[in-house]
Residue, then its C-alpha position, 0 to 999 in steps of 0.5 A: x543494478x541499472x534503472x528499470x526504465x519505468x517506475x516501480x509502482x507502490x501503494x502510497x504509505x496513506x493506504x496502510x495509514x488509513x487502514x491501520x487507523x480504521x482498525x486501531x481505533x474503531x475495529x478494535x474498539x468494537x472487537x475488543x470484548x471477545x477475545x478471539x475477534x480482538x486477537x483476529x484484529x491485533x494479527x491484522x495490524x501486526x501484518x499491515x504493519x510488516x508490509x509496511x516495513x517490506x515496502x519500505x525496505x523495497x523502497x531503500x533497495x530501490x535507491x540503492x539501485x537508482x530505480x525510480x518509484x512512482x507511488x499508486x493512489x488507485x488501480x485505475x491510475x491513468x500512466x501510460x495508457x493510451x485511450x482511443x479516441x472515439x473512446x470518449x463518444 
């Protein structure tokens, strides 16, 4: 498979990290004395930690083929957007 032309954009692993941190470590702890909340909780992380391993997955696939990535920290990243000027009035 040839380049796409364009970075693939993914999430940075720092997303999934804070996320699996958050819920670990202080939406466990609180959830922890009711059984059904606590479970709720444990499914949550076990699916973060799948897409994680998708991602990563996509990512191995994306060296394979030679496509590039181009890791996203926001949805309002600036790329390839053109801002008028007199936008900035």
């Amino acid at each position: 498979m040839a380049n796409m032309g364009k970075p693939l954009p993914l999430p940075s692993h720092i997303h999934y990290e804070l996320l699996l941190q958050l819920l670990e470590q202080q939406t466990m702890a609180v959830a922890y004395q009711n059984p059904h909340l606590r479970l709720q909780v444990q499914e949550l992380i076990i699916t973060l930690r799948k897409a994680l391993s998708q991602q990563r997955q996509i990512e191995q696939s994306c060296n394979q083929s030679n496509i590039d990535l181009e890791y996203q920290w926001s949805t309002n990243q600036v790329t390839d957007r053109v801002v008028p000027e007199d936008a900035a009035l």
